[in-house]
PyMOL commands that place a pseudoatom at each C-alpha (Angstrom):
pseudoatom trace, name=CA, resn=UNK, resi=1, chain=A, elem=C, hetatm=0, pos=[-61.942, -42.159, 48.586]
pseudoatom trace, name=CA, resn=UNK, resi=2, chain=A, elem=C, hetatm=0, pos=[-62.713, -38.709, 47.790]
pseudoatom trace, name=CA, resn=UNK, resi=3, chain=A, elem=C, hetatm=0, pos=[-63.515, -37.562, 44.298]
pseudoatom trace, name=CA, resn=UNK, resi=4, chain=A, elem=C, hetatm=0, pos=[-61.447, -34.964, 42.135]
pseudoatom trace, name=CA, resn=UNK, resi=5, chain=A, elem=C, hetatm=0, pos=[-64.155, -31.981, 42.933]
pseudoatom trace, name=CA, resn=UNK, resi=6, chain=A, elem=C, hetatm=0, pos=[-62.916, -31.855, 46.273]
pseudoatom trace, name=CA, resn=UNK, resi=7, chain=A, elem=C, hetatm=0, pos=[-59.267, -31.813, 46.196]
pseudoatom trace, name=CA, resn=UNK, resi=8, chain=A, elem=C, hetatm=0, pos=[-60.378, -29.168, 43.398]
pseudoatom trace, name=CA, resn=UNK, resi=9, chain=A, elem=C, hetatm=0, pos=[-61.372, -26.733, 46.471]
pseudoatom trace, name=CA, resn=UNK, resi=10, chain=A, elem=C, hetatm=0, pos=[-58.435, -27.262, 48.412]
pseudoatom trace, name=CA, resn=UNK, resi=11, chain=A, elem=C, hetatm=0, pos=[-55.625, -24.475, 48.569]
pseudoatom trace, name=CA, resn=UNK, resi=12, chain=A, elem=C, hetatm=0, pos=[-52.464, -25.748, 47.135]
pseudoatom trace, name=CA, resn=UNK, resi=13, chain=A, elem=C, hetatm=0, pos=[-50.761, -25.731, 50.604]
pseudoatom trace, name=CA, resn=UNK, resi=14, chain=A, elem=C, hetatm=0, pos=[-53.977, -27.954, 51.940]
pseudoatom trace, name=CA, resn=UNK, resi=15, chain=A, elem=C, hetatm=0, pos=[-53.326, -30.805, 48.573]
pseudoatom trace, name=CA, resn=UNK, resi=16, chain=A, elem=C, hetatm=0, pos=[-49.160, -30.665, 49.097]
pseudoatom trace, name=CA, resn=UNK, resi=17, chain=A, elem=C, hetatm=0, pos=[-50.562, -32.001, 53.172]
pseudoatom trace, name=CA, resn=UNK, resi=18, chain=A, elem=C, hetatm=0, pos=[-53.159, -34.039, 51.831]
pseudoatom trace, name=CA, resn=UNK, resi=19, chain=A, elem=C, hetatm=0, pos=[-50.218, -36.029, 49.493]
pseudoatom trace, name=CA, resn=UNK, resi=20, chain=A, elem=C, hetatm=0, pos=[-48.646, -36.221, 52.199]
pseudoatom trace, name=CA, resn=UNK, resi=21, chain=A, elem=C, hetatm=0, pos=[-50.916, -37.978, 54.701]
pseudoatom trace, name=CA, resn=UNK, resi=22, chain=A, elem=C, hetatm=0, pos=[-52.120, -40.065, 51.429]
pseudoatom trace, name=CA, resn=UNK, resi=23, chain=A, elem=C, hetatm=0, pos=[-48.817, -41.522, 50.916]
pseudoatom trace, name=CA, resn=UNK, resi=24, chain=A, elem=C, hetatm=0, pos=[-48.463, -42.370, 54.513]
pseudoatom trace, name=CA, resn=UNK, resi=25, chain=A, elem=C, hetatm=0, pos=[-51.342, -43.969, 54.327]
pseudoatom trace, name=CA, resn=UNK, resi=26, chain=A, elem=C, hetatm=0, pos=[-50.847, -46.123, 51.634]
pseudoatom trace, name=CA, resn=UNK, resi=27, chain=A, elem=C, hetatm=0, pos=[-47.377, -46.947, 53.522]
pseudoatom trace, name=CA, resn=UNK, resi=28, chain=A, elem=C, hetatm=0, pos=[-49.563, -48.134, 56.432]
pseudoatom trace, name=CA, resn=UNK, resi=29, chain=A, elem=C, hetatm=0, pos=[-51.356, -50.287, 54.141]
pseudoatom trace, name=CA, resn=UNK, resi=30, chain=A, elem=C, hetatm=0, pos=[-48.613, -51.921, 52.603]
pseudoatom trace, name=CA, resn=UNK, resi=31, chain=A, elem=C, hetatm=0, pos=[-47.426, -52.748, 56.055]
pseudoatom trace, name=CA, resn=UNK, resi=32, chain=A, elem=C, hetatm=0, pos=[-50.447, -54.246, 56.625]
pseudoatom trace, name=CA, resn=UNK, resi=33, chain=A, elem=C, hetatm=0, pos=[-50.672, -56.329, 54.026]
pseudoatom trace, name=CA, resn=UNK, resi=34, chain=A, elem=C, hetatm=0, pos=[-46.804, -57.413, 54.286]
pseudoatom trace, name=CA, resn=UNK, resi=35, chain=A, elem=C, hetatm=0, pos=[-47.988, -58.182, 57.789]
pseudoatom trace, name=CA, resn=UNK, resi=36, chain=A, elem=C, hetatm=0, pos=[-51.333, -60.065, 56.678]
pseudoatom trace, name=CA, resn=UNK, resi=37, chain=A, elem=C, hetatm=0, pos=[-53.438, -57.782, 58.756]
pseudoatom trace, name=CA, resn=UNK, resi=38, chain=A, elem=C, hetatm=0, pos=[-54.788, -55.938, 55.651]
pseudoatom trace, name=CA, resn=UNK, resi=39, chain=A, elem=C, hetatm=0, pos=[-58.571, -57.341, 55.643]
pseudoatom trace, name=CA, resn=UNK, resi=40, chain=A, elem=C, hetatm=0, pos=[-59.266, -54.973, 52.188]
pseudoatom trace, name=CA, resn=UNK, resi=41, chain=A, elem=C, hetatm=0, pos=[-56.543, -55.229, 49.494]
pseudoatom trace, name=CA, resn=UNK, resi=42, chain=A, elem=C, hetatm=0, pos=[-58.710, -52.774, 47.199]
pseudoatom trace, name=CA, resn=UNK, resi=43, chain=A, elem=C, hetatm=0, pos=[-57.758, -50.097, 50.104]
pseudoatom trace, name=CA, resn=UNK, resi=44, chain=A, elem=C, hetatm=0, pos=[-54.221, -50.128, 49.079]
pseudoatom trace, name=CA, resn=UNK, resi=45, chain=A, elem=C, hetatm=0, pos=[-55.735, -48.936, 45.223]
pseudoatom trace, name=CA, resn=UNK, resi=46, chain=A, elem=C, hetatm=0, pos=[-58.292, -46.852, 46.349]
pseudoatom trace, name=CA, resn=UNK, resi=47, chain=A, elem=C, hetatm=0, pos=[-55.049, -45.029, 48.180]
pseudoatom trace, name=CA, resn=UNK, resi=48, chain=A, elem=C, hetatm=0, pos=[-53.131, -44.936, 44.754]
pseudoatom trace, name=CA, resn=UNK, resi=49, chain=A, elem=C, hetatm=0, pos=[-56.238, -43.876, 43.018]
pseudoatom trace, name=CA, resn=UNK, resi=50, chain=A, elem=C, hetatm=0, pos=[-56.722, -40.412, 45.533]
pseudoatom trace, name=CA, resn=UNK, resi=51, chain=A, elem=C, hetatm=0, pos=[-52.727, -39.889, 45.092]
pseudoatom trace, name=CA, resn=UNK, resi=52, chain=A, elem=C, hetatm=0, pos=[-53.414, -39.797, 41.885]
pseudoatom trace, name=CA, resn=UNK, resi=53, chain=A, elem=C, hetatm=0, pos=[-56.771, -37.313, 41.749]
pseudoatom trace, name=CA, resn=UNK, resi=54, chain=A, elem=C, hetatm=0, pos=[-54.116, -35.023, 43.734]
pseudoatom trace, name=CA, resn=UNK, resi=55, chain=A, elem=C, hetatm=0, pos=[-51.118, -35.182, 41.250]
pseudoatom trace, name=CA, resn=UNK, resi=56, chain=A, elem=C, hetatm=0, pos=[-54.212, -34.422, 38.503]
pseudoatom trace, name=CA, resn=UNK, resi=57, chain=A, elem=C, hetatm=0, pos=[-55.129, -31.298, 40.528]
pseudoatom trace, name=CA, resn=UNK, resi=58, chain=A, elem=C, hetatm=0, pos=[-51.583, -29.987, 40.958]
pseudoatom trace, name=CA, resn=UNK, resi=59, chain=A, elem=C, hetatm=0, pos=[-50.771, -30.862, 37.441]
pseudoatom trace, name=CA, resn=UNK, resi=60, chain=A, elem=C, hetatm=0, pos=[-54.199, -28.405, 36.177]
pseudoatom trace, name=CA, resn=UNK, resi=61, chain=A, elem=C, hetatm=0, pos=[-52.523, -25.770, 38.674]
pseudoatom trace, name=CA, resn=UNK, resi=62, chain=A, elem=C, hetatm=0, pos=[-49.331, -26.036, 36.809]
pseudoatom trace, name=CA, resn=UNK, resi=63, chain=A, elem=C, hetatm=0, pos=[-47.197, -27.225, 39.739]
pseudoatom trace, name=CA, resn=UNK, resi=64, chain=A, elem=C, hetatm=0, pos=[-44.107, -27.595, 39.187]
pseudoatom trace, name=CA, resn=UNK, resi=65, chain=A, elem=C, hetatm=0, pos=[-41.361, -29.200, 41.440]
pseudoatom trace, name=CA, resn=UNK, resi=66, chain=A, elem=C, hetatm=0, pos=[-43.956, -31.293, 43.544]
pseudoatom trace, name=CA, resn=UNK, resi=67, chain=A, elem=C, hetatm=0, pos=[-41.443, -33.916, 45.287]
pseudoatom trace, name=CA, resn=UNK, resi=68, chain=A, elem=C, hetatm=0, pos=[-39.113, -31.552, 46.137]
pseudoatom trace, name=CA, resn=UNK, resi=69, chain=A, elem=C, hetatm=0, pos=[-42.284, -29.777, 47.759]
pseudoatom trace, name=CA, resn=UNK, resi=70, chain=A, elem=C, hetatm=0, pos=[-43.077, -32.684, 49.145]
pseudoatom trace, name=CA, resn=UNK, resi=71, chain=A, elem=C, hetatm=0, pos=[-39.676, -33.254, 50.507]
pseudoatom trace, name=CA, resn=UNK, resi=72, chain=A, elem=C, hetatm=0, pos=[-39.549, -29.848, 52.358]
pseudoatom trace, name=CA, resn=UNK, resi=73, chain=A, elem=C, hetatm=0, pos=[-42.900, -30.580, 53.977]
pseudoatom trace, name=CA, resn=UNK, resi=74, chain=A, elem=C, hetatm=0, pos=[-41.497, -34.112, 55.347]
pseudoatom trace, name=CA, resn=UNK, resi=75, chain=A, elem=C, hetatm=0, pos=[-38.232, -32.587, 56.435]
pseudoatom trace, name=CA, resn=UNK, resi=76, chain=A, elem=C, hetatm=0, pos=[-40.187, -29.821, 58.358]
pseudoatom trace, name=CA, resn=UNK, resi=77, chain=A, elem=C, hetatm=0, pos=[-42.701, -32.182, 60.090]
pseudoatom trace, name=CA, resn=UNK, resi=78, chain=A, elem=C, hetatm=0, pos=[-39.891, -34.353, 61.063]
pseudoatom trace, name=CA, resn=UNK, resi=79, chain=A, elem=C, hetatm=0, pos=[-37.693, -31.245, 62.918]
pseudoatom trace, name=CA, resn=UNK, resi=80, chain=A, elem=C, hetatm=0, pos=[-40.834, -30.358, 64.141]
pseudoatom trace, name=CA, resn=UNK, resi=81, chain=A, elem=C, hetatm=0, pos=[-41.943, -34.086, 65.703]
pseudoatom trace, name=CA, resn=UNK, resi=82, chain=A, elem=C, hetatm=0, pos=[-38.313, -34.040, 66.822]
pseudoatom trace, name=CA, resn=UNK, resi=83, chain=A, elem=C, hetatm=0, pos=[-38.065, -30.921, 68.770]
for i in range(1, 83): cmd.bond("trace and resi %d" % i, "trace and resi %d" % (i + 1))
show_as sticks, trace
zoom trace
């Protein structure tokens, strides 16, 4: 769990990635815990809590248009696992 000052330094570019492993993460979690292999339910909001600090950041930035960002960047890493 990171606090807000450091997603503050990141580069735009860096915090759209960072969302993006973040929610993947959390997805992992909830697997785990569908699974009951998830040893630390308090991850799973810890996870929510960082996606959160991120959507705060962007938000100060004046993002705009942050899931459709979002969806570009999962659409690229997928072509790019692919091929």
């Amino acid at each position: 769990m990171k606090r807000i000052g450091s997603y503050r330094d990141m580069k735009t570019e860096e915090l759209h990635m960072e969302l993006d492993r973040l929610r993947r993460h959390l997805f992992d979690l909830r697997s785990q815990a569908v699974t009951e292999k998830l040893e630390d339910a308090s991850r799973i909001g810890k996870a929510k809590k960082d996606i959160a600090r991120v959507f705060t950041v962007m938000n100060e930035r004046g993002e705009k248009n942050i899931e459709q960002k979002q969806y570009h960047i999962e659409s690229v890493g997928t072509a790019k696992a692919g091929g």
